[in-house]
N, C-alpha and C positions, 0 to 999 in steps of 0.2 A: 396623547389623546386628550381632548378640552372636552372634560366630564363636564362642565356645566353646562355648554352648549348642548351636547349628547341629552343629557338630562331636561333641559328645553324643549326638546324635542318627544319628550315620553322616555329616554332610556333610564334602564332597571338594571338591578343584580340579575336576573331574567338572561337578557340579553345580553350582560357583561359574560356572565357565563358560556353561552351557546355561542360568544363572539373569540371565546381564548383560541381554539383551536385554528383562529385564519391569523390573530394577532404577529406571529411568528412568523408569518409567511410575510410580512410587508404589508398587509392589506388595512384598508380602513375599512371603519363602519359610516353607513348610509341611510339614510330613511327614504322611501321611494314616493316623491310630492307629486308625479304624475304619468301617464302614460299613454304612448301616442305609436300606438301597432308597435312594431321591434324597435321601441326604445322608450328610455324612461328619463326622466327629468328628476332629480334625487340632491335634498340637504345634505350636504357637509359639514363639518367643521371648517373647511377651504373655500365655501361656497358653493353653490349651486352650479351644477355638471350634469351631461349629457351622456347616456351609456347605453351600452346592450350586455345582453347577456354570455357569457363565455360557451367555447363552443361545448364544454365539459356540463357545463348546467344543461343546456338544450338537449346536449345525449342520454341523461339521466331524469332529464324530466315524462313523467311518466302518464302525465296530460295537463290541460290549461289550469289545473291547483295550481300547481312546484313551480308555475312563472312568479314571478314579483308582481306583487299587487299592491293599488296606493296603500299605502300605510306600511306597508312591509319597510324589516330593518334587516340591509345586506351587508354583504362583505363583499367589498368591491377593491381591483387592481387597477393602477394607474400606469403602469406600464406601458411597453409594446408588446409582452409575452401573452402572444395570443389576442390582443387587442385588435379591434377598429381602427382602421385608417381616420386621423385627424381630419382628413377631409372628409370621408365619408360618412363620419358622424353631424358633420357642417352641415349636409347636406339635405339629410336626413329633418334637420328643423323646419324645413319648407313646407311639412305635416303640419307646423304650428308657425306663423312665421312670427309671434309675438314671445316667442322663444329664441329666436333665434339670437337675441345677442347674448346668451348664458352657455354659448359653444365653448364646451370646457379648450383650457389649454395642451389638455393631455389626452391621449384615448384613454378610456374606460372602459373596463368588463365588471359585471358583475357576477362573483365568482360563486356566491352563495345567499342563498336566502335562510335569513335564521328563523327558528321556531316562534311558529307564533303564541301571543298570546290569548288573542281570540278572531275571528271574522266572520262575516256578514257575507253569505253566500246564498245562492240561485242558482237554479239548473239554468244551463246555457239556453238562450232563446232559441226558438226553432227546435228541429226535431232531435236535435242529436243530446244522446242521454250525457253529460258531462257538466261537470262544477265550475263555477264560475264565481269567484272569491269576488266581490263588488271593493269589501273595504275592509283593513286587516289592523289588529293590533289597537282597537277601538275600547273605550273605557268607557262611554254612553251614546247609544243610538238617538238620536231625535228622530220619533216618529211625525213628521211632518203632516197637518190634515187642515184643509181651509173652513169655517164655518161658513160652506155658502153651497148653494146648489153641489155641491161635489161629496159634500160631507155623505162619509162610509162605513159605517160600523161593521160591516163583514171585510171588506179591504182591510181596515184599521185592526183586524182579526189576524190574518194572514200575514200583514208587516209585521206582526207579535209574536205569532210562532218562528220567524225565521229569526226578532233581534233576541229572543229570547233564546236560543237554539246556539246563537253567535257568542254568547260566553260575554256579551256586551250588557249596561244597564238600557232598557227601554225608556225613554219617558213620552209622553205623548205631548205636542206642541199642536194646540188647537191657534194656528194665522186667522187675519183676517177675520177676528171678532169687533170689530167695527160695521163689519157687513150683517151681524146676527141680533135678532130681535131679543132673542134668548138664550143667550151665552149658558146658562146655569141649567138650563136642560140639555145642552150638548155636554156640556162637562158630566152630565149624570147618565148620558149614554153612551159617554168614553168610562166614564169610569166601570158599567156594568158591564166593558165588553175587557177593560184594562186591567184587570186584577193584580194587585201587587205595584203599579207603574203611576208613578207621579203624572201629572195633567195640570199644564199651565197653557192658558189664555192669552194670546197676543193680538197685539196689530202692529205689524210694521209700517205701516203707512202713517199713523198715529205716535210708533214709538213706544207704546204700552206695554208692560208689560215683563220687558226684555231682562228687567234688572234681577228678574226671580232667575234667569238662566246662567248669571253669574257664577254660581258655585261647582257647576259642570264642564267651567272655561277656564278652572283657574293651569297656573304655570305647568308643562308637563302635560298637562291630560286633552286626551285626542276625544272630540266626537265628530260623529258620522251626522248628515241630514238625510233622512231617505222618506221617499215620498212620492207618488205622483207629478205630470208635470200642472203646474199652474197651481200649486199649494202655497207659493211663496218661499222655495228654498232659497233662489237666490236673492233675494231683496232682505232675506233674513241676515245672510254672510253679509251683503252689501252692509248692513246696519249693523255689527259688530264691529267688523273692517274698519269704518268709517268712511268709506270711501266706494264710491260705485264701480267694484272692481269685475263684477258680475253683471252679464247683458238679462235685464229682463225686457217680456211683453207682457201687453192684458191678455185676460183669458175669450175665452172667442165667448161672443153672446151669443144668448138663448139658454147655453147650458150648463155655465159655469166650468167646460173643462178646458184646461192646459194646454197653452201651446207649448212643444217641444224647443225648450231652450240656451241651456245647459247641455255641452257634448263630450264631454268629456269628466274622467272626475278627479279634483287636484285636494293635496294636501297642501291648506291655507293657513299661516301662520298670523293666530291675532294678537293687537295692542296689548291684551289683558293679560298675557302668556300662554293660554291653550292655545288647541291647534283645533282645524276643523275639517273636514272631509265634505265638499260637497258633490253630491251624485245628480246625472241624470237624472228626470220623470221615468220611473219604470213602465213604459206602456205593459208588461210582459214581468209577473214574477211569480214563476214557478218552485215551490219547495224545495230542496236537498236536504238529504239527511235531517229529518226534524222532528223525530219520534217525542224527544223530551223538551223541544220547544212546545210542541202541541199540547202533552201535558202541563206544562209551566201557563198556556194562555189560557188552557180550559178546566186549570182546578178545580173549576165548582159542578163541571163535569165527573170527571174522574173521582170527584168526592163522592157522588152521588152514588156511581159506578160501583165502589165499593160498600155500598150498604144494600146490592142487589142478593138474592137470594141464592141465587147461582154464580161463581165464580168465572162459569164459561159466559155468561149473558150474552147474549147478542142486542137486548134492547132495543126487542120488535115486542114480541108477545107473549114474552116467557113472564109466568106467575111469580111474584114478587120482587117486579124489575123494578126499582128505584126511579130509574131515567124516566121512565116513561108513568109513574104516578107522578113525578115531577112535571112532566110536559103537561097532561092531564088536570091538575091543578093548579097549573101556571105559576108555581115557581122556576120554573124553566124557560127560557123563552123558546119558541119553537124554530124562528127565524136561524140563533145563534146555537142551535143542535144542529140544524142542516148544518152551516157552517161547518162545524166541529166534521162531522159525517164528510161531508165535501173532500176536507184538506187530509181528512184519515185515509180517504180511499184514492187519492193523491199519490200519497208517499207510498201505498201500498203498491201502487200502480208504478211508481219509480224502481220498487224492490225489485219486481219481477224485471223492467227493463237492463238495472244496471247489472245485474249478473253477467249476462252477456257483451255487455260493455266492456266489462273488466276483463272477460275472457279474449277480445279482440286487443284491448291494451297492454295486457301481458304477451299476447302473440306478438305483435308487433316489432317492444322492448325487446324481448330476445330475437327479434330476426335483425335488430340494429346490431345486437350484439355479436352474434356469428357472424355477420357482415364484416365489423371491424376486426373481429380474429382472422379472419380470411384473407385482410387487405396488411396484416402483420406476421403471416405466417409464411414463415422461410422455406424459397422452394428448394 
């Protein structure tokens, strides 16, 4: 095993651990740099290889969590036992065809995904109640935000409950401060929405800036970009990278918003030795599990909260409510209470759905499983 490479890549005692039990079997460890429907694209020690996942992982998996997600660090077989056909994995690149000359020499499965140590998750787009891991095993979120017609304080809200929720550091990256008349009032209504989360001023287009994000990139340590589209994610990676490795456009006039650019999301390895993650514009980001994220973004809520008179508060009308002498006096702002209120009855609103989620997905699990005693039981 080439520990320094490993360790290039973000590996830990962490994952040295969680990795003994496949060590034995033959298997390597992997970091997973991208993902393109049933297959992933994943760092080695041996280079860059093409996989899927074993068919023991897929029977075991017990919805779209437990698949590998970028950032994730697997345990992976080079084998034929139980592998992909060499061709079939070939063929498979034609999803990406700027891929395709990293056709491993070998088939690959991936036989395990090891624990994480933190991710950056959303309920799946559309109706169906389920987690959808964006980016795994991250050590600081850039929250991506342009100062220009798009600029969000309640968006830049709800990216804060989920990176905070992620077990990630949030930092907010205010692009495209060459377009802003008044940098220094945006930084003062990221900071009253940003509590706890550093806030640095860029322009990519100018280069400004960038040298403060140095110490978030050093050797080892992963960050994620998340953002809407047209914030400057990719022209951010392009200017790290060195190299225009990421297709950007402009944003459409009139409104300042995004065009959908970025389709996929790859783990990027930079000059400087970090590694980077950059994601789609989320048109679509719905909460998962983010009780103590919500708390973490609106401490100066929940501060308040506890100095109400009643410990049940509802924080309408009840006599010696805190929140609401706060609103009332305008230490509070009222804008960023809805807010708060909004994404509370959000996740509230997720509780009730995924109960029964989980009820269909354990049903499920065990009908796989009877199924397979059935096709192994001796007549």
């Amino acid at each position: 095993m080439n520990l320094e490479f490993l360790e290039s890549m973000g590996w830990n005692p962490h994952f040295q651990r969680a990795f003994e039990p496949y060590a034995g079997s033959g298997c390597l460890a992997a970091r997973v740099a991208s993902e393109y429907q049933d297959i992933y694209r994943l760092y080695t020690e041996q280079g860059e290889v093409l996989a899927k996942v074993s068919g023991k992982l897929r029977f075991q998996a017990r919805g779209r969590q437990d698949f590998p997600a970028v950032g994730d660090w697997v345990a992976i077989n080079t084998g034929a036992n139980g592998a992909p056909a060499e061709n079939e994995v070939a063929n498979q690149t034609a999803i990406n065809p700027s891929q395709a000359a990293i056709t491993p020499n070998q088939a690959v499965t991936i036989q395990a995904v090891l624990p994480r140590r933190s991710k950056f998750s959303r309920k799946l787009a559309g109706r169906t109640t389920e987690e959808q891991v964006v980016a795994a095993n991250v050590n600081t979120v850039f929250l991506v935000t342009a100062l220009n017609g798009d600029f969000n304080p309640r968006r830049m809200e709800r990216y804060l409950t989920m990176a905070w929720e992620s077990g990630a550091n949030p930092v907010i990256i205010l692009n495209k401060a060459d377009l802003c008349d008044n940098v220094e009032l945006k930084i003062a209504e990221s900071a009253a929405v940003a509590i706890g989360a550093p806030i640095h001023a860029i322009s990519c287009t100018r280069e400004e800036g960038l040298d403060a994000l140095a110490p978030y990139l050093k050797k080892g340590c992963t960050v994620a970009l998340l953002g809407s589209s047209g914030v400057g994610k990719s022209t951010l990676v392009n200017r790290l990278v060195g190299d225009d490795i990421r297709q950007v456009r402009d944003v459409r006039g009139g409104d300042d918003r995004g065009r959908h650019t970025t389709t996929n999301r790859d783990l990027i390895r930079l000059p400087q030795g970090g590694l980077i993650i950059d994601t789609p514009g989320m048109r679509e980001l719905q909460l998962w599990d983010a009780d103590k994220g919500l708390q973490d973004t609106f401490e100066d809520i929940a501060a308040l909260a506890g100095q109400c008179r009643f410990r049940d508060c509802r924080h309408r009308s009840e006599p010696g409510c805190a929140v609401q002498e706060a609103l009332i006096s305008g230490e509070l702002d009222s804008g960023r209470y809805e807010s708060y209120r909004k994404l509370q009855k959000e996740l509230a609103y997720l509780d009730r759905k995924e109960d029964p989620a989980e009820q269909r997905t354990e049903k499920e699990r065990w009908k796989k499983i009877h199924q397979a005693a059935k096709k192994i039981r001796p007549r």
